[in-house]
N, C-alpha and C positions, 0 to 999 in steps of 0.2 A: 197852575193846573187849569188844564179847558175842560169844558163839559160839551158835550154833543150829544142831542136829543133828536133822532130821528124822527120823521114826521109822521109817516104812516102808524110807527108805534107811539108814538105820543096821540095820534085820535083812539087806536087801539085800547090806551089807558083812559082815556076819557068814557069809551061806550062797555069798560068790564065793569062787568056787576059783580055785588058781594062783594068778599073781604080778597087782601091778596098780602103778601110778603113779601116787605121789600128786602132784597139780599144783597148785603156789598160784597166784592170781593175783588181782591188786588190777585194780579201778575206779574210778574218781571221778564222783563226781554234782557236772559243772558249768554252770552256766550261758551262756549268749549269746547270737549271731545267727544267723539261719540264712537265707541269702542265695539266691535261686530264682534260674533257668534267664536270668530275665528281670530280675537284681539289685534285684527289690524285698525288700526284706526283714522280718521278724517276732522275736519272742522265739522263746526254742527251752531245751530241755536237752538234757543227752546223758549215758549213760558212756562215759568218756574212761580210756584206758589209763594218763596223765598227768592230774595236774592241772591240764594246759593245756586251753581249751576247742579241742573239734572236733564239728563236727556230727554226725559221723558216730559210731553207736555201735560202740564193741569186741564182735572178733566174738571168741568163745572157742572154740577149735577143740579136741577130747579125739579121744584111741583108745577103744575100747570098754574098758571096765575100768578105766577109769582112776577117781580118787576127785579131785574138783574140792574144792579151797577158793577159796570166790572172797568176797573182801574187800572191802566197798564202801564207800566214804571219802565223808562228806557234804560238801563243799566250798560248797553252798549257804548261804542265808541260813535256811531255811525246815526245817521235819522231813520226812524221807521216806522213804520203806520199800524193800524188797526181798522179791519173793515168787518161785519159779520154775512158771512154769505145771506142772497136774496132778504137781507134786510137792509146794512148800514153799507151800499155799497161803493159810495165817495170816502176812499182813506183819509182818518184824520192821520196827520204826520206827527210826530213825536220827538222832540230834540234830544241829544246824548243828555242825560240827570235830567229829564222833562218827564210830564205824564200827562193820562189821557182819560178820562171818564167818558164811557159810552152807556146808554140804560135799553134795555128791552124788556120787554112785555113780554110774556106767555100766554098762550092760550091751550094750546094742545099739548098732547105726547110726539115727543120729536126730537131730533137731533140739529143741531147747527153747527158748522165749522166757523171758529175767529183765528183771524191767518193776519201776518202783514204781507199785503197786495205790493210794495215798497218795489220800484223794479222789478215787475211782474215777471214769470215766475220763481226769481234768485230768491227771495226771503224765504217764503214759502217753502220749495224747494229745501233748501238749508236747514229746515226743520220748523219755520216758526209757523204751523197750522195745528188747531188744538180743538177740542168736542166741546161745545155744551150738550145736556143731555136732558130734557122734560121727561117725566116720569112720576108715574103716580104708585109704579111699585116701591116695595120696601126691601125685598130682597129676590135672589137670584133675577140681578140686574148683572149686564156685563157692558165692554166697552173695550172694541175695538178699533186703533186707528191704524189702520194698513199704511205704508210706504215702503218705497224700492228706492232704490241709492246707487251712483256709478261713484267711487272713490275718486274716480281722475277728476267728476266735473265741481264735486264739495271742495277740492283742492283747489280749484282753479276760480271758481266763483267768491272762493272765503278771500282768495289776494286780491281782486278787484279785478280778475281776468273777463274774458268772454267764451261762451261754451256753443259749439253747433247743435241744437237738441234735436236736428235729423239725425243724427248719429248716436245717441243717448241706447245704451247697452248696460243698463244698470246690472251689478252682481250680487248685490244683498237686497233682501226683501225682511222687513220685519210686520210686526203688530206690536204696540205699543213701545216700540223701538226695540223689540227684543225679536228672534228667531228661536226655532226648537233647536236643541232639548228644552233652551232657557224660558222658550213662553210656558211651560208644565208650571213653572213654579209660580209664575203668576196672576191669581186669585183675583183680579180684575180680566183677564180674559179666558183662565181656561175653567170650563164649567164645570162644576162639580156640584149636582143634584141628585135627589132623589125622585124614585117613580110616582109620575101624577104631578110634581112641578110643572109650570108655568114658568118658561125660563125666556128674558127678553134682553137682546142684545144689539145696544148699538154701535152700527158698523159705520165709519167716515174712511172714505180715500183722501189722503190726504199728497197723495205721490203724482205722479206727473204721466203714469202707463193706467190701463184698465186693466181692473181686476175682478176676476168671480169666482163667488166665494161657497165654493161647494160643500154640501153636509152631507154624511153617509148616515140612512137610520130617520134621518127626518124631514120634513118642508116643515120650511118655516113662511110663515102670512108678514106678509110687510103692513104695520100697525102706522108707517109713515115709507115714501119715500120722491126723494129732491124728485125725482120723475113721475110727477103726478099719476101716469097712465098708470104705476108698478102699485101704487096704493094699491091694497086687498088681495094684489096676487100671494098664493099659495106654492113654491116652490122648492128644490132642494137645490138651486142652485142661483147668486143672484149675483147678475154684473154688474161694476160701480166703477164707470167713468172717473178722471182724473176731478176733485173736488164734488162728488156727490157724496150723496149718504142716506141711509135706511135706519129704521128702529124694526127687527126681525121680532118675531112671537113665535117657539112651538113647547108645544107639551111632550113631556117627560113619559112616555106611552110603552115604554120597554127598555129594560134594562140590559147593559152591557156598556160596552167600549168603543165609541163610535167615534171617528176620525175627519176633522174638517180642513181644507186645505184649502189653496187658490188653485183652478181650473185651467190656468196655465201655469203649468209644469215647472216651467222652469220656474217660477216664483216659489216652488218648494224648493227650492235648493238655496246654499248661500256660500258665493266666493267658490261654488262651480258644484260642492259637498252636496250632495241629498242626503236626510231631508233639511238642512242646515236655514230654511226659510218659512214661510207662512204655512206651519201644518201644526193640528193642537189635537190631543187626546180629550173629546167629550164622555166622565164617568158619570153612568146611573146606577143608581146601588136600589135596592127595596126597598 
């Protein structure tokens, strides 16, 4: 096992004051399938909490101050890296049965993406980008990772092929690799509050297109975002470049059934269906 300590957060940990927690936590780089709204299916990767595959990546959730070790286990056939955006941005490389210790520092509320960068953008791509998430709430926390997917090029890149991504016409779009109806049922993205909540969600692109992510009913205040200028805006609708990301804030101010989608269109659909892509039912109850 290597360890890699980054520099800027290692002076980071030297000038935090007070107490902090240190939190290990392991991932696996595994491979599989990954099965759309519509049960066709493509190759996929993921980090997986276990070395069992699951589509879905681990999300890693920190307090502010906290000091992450996080552990990545290559379970693949193939080498592959680990970088944390605008922090650890020289991949370490990772050998098939090898692994990887990376540490970061926390200061703020925020979100981070850990991806392998590994023949930029195929890994990535293929699904291996995953959320850290700072937070000093305790509940109505959500977590969104947006990506869109073209079947032809996950086939073609999983054999060791080459793809033109000027021509990239992706047809599924998920959040947390799921599509509506299927994102309703899951409690990590769709919000279910009461009035007068404080409900905070973070949102990572993780796909290769831009996307914005429109609320009907509310703005939401970006609490963080990778676009510094966007910090403090008030919005109800917010765009997120290929690898950005936001931590959104709004209050629960009226009750009803309010519906959030991606602002383009066609990312509500999936495999050609509307609304078969990026659209969630927001309930508020009294």
């Amino acid at each position: 096992m290597f360890r890699w300590r980054d520099l800027v957060f290692a002076v980071a940990l030297v000038c935090t004051t007070g107490a902090y927690a240190s939190i290990a936590r392991t991932v696996h780089i595994d491979r599989g399938i990954f099965t759309t709204v519509h049960g066709t299916t493509f190759p996929w990767l993921a980090f997986n909490s276990t070395p069992l595959f699951d589509p879905l990546n681990a999300v890693i959730v920190l307090s502010p101050g906290d000091v992450l070790e996080l552990t990545v286990v290559n379970n693949d056939t193939t080498v592959h890296g680990i970088a944390i955006a605008g922090v650890l941005s020289q991949p370490g490389s990772i050998l098939p049965g090898d692994s990887l210790t990376v540490e970061l520092v926390t200061t703020i509320e925020r979100n981070y993406i850990y991806s392998d960068p590994t023949a930029y953008p195929k890994n990535t791509y293929l699904g291996l980008a995953g959320m850290i998430c700072v937070t000093a709430a305790t509940s109505q926390v959500y977590f969104w990772n947006i990506k869109e997917h073209e079947r032809s090029f996950n086939d073609t890149l999983a054999s060791g092929g080459t793809v033109d991504w000027s021509t990239y016409d992706p047809d599924y779009f998920t959040i947390n690799g799921l599509s509506h109806p299927d994102l309703q049922n899951d409690l990590t993205a769709k919000i279910n509050c009461t009035l007068g909540d404080t409900v905070r969600i973070f949102v990572t692109n993780t796909g290769q297109s831009a996307h914005a992510i429109h609320f009907h009913g509310f703005h939401c205040t970006a609490l963080y975002n990778s676009d510094a200028l966007r910090t403090g805006w008030s919005k109800d609708t917010w765009p997120l470049r290929s690898m950005q990301c936001a931590l959104l804030e709004f209050v629960a101010d009226k009750v009803g059934r309010y519906s959030v989608h991606d602002h383009n269109l066609v990312a509500v659909s999936g495999g050609g269906t509307h609304p078969n892509g990026m659209f969630i039912i927001t309930d508020v109850v009294p």
